[in-house]
N, C-alpha and C positions, 0 to 999 in steps of 0.2 A: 432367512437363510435358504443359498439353492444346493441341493446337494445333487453332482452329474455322476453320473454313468462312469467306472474305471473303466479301462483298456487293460487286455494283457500286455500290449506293447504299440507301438509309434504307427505301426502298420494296420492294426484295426481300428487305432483311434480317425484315420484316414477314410475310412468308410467298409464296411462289409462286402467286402470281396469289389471293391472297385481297380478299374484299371491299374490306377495309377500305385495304390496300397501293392496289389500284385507286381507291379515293375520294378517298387524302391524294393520288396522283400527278396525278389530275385537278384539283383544286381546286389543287395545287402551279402545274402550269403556268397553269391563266387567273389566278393571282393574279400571277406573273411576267410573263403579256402585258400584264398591268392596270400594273403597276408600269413597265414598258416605256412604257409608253402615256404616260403619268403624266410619266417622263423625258424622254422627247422630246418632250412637248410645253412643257418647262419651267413645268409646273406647282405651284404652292405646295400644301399642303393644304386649305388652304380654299377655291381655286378649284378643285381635282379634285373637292371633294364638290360643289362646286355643278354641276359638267359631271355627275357620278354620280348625282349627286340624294338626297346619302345628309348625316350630321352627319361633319365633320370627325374625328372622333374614330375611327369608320368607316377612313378612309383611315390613320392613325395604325395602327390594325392590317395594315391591309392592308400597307404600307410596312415594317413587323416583321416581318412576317410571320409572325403570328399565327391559325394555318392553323384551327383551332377555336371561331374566329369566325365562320367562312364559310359555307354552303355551297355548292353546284355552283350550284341556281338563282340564287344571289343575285350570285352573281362572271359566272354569263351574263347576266344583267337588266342587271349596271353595265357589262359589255361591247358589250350592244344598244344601251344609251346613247348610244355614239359612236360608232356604225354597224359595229359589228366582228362576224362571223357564227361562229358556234361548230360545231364539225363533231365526231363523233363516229361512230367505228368499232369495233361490234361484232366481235370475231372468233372 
């Protein structure tokens, strides 16, 4: 019997501070402030893409969360849309 190593989650099972663990955990969280956004403002889909500026189909992803649709620029663009500022910390 082998027994591995847990993970806290999907992002470090990917490798310890590798690129790519880093890029799905950033696009992970602004697609879930988006999706947040999105909730509380009790928004349909085709009115969040018109707030987003994007085709419906767009938010359909987003809302799956269908993380290889995205990228970083494009989830901060549909964040500055609705006045939300993105911060980022190098360490």
């Amino acid at each position: 019997m082998t027994i591995s190593k847990g993970y806290s989650d999907v992002f470090e099972a990917l490798g310890d501070g590798s690129a790519i663990a880093q890029n799905l955990k950033i696009r992970a969280d602004l697609m879930k402030t988006l999706r947040e956004f999105i909730d509380d403002a009790g928004l349909g889909q085709k009115e969040a893409a018109e707030v987003f500026g994007v085709h419906q189909p767009r938010i359909s992803d987003l809302m799956r969360g269908k993380i290889d649709k995205f990228t970083i620029d494009v989830l901060v663009n549909m964040l500055a849309r609705v006045g939300k500022s993105v911060e980022f910390r190098a360490a």
